[in-house]
OpenMM code with the backbone's topology and positions (N, CA, C; nanometers):
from openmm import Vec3, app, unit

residues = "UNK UNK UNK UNK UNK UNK UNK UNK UNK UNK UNK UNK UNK UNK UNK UNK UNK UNK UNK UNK UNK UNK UNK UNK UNK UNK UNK UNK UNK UNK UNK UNK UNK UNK UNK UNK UNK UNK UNK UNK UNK UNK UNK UNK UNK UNK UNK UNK UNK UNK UNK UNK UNK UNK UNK UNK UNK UNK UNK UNK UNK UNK UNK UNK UNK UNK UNK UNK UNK UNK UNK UNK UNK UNK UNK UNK UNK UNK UNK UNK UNK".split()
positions = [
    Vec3(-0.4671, 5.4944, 1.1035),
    Vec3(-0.4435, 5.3519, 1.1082),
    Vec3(-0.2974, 5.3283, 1.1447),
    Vec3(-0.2720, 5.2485, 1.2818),
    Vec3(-0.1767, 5.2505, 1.3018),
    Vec3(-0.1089, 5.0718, 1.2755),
    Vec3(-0.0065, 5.0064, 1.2381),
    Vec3(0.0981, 4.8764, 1.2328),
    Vec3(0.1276, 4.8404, 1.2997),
    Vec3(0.0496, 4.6998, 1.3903),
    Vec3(0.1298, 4.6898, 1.4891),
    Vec3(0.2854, 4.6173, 1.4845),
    Vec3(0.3247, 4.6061, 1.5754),
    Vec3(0.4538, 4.5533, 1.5510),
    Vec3(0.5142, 4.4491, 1.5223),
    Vec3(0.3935, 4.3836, 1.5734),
    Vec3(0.4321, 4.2425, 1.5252),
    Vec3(0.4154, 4.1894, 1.4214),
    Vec3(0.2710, 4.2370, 1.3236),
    Vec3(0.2308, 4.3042, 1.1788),
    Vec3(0.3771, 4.3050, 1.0949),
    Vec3(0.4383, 4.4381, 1.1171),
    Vec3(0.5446, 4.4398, 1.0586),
    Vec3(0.6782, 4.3929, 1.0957),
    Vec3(0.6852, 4.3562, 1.1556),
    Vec3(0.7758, 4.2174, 1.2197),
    Vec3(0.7753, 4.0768, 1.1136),
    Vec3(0.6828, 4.0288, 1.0907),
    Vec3(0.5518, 3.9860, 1.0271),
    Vec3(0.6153, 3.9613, 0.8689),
    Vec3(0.5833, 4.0741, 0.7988),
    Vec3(0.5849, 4.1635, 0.6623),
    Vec3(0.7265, 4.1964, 0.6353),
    Vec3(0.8344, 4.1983, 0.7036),
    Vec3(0.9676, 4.2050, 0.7325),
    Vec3(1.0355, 4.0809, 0.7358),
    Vec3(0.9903, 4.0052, 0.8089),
    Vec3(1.0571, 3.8011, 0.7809),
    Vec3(0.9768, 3.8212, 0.6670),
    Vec3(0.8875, 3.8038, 0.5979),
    Vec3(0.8205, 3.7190, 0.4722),
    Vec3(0.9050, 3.7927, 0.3605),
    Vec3(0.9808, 3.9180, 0.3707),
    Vec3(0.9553, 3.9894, 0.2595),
    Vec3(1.1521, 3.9300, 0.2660),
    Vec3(1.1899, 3.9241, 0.3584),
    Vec3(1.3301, 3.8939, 0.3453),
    Vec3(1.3659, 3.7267, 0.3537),
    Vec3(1.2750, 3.6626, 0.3632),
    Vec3(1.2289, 3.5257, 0.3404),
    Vec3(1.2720, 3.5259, 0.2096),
    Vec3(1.1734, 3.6062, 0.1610),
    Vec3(1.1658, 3.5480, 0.0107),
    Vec3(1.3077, 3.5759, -0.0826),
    Vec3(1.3734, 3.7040, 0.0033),
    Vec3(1.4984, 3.7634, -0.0957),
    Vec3(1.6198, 3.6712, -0.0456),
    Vec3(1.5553, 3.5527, 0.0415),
    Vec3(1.7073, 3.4506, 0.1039),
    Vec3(1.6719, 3.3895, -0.0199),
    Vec3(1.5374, 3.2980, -0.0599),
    Vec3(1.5473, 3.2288, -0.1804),
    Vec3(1.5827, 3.1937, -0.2928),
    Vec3(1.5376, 3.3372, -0.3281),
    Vec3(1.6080, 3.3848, -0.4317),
    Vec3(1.7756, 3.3491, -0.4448),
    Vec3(1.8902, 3.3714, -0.3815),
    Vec3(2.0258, 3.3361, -0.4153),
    Vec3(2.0218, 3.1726, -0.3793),
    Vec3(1.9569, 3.1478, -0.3219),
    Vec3(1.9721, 2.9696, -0.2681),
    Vec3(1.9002, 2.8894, -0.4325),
    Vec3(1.7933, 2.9883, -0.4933),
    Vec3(1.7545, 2.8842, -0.6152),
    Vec3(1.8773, 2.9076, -0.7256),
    Vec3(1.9190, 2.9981, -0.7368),
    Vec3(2.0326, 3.0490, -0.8553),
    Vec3(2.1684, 2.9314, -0.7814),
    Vec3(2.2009, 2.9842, -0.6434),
    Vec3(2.2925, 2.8453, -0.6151),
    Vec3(2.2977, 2.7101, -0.6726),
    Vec3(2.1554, 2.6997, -0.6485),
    Vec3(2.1275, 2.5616, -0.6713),
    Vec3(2.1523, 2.5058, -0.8552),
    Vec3(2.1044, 2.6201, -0.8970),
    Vec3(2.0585, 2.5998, -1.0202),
    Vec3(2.2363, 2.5572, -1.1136),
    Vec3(2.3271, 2.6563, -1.0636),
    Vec3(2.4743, 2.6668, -1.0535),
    Vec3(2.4751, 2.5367, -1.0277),
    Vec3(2.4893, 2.4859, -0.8810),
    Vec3(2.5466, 2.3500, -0.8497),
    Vec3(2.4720, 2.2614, -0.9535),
    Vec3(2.3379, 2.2347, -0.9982),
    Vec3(2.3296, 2.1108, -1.0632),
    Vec3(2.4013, 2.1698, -1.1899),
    Vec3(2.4099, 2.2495, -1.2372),
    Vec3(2.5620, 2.2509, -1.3730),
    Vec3(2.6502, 2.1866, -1.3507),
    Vec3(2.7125, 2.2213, -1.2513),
    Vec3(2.8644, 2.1577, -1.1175),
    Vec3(2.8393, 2.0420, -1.1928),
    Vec3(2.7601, 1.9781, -1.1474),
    Vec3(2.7350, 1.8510, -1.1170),
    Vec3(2.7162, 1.7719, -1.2305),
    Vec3(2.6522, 1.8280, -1.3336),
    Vec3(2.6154, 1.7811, -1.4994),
    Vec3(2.7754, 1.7182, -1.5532),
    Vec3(2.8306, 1.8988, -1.5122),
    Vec3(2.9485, 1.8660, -1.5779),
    Vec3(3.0727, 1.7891, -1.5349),
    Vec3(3.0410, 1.7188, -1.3739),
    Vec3(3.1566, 1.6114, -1.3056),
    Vec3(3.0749, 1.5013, -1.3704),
    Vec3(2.9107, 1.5004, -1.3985),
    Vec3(2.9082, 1.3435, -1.4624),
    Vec3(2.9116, 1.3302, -1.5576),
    Vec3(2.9162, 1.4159, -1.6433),
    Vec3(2.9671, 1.3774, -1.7740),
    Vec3(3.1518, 1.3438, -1.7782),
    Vec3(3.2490, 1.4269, -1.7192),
    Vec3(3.3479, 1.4014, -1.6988),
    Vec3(3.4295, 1.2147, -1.6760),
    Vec3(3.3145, 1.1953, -1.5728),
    Vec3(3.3500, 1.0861, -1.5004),
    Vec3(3.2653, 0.9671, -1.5988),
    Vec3(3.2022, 0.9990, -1.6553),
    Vec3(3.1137, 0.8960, -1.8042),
    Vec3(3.2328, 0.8847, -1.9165),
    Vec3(3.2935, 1.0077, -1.9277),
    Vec3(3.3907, 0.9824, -2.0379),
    Vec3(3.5180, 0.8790, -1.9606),
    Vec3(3.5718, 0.9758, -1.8309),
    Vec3(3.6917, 0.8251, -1.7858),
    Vec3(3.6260, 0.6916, -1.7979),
    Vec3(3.5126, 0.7017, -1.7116),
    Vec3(3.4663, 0.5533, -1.7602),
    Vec3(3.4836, 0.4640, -1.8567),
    Vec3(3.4262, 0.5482, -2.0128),
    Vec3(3.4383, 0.5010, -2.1414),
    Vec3(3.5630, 0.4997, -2.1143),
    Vec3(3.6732, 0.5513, -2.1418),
    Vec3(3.7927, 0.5303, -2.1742),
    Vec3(3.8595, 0.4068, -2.0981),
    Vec3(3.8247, 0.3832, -1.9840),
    Vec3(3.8411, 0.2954, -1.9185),
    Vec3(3.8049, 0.1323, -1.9607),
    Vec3(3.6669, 0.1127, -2.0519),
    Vec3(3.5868, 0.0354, -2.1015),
    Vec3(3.6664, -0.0146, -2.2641),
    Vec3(3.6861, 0.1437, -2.2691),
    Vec3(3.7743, 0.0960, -2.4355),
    Vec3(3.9437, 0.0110, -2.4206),
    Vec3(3.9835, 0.0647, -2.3246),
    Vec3(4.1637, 0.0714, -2.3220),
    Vec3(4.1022, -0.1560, -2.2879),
    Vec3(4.0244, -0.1305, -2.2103),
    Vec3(4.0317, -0.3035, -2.1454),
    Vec3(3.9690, -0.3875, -2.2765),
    Vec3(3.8868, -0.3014, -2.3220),
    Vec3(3.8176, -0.4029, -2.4477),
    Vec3(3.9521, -0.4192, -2.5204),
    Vec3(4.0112, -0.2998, -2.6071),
    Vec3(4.1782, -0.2934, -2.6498),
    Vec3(4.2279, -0.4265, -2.5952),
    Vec3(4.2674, -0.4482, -2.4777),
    Vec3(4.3762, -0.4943, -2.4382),
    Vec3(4.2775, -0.6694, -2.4960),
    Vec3(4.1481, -0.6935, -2.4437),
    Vec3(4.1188, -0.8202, -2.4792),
    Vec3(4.0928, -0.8366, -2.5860),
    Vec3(4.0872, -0.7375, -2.6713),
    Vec3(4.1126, -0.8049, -2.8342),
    Vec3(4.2354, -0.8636, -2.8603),
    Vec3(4.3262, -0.7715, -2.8021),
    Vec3(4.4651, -0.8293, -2.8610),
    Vec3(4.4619, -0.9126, -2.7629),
    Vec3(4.4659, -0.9537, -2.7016),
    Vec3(4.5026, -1.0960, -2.6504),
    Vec3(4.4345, -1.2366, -2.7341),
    Vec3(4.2767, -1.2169, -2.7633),
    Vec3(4.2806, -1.3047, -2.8420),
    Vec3(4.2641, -1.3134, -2.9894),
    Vec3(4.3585, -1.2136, -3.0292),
    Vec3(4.3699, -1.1929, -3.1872),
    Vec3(4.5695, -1.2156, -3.1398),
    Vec3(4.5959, -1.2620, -3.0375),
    Vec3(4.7657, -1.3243, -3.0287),
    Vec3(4.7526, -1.4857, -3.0325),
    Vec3(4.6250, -1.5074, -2.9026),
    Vec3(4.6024, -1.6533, -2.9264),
    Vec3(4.5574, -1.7113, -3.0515),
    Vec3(4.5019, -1.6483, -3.1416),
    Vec3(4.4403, -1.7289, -3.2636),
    Vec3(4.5304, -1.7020, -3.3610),
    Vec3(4.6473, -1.6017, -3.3359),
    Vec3(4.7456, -1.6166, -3.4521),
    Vec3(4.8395, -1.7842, -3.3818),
    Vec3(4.8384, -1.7623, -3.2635),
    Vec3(4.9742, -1.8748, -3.2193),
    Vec3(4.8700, -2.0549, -3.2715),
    Vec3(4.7472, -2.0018, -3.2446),
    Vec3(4.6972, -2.1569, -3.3072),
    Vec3(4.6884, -2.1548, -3.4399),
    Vec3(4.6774, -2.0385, -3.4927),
    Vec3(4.7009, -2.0613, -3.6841),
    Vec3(4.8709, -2.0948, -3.7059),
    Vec3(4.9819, -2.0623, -3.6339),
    Vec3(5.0992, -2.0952, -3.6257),
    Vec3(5.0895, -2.2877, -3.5901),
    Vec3(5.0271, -2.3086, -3.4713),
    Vec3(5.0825, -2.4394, -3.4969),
    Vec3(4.9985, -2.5220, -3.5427),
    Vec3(4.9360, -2.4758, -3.6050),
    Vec3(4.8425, -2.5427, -3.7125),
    Vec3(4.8753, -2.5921, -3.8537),
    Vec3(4.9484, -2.4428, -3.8623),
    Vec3(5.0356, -2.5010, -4.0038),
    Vec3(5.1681, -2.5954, -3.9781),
    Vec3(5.2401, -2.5505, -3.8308),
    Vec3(5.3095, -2.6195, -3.8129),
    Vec3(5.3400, -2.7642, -3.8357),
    Vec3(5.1881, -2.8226, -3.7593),
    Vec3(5.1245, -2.9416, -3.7466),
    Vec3(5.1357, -3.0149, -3.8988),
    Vec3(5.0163, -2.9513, -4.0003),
    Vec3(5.0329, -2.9531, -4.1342),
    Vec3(5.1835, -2.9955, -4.2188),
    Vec3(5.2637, -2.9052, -4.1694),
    Vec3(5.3860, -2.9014, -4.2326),
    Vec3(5.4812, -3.0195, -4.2123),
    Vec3(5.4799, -3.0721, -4.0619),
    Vec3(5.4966, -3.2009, -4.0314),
    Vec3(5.4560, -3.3187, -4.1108),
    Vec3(5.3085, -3.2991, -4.1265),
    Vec3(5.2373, -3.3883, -4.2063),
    Vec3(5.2867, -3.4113, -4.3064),
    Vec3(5.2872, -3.3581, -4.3780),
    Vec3(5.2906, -3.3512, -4.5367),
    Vec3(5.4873, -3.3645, -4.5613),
    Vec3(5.5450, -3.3436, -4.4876),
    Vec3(5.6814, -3.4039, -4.5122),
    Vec3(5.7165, -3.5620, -4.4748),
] * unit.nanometer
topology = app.Topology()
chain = topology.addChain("A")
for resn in residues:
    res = topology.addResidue(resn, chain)
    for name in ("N", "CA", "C"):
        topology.addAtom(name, app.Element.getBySymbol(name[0]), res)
């Protein structure tokens, strides 16, 4: 029984087919880690980003409601003299 050539021509792509796959699924498998770990990265700047601005608009209006409790009493203090 003889192979023809094109047979093993054939049996030769399929068999080295399959051994390209192989490093392209492990690649892959690698890159979506890559990738897990830039979006989690970029979720945390985010948050931090979300907190520092919430920060900043609290204090702004925990300044305005002290300056109207200021001239409130102010007001008051007028009054009552």
């Amino acid at each position: 029984m003889t192979i023809k050539p094109s047979i093993a021509f054939l049996a030769v792509a399929l068999l080295g087919g399959t051994i390209m796959l192989a490093p392209t699924a492990k690649d892959d498998i690698k890159d979506a880690g890559k990738d897990i770990k830039q979006a989690g990265k970029e979720t945390g700047h985010a948050a931090k980003q979300t907190g520092s601005a919430t920060k900043k608009t609290v204090k702004k209006g925990v300044n305005k409601t002290a300056e109207k409790v200021v001239d409130g009493a102010r007001a008051v203090e007028r009054k009552t003299n």
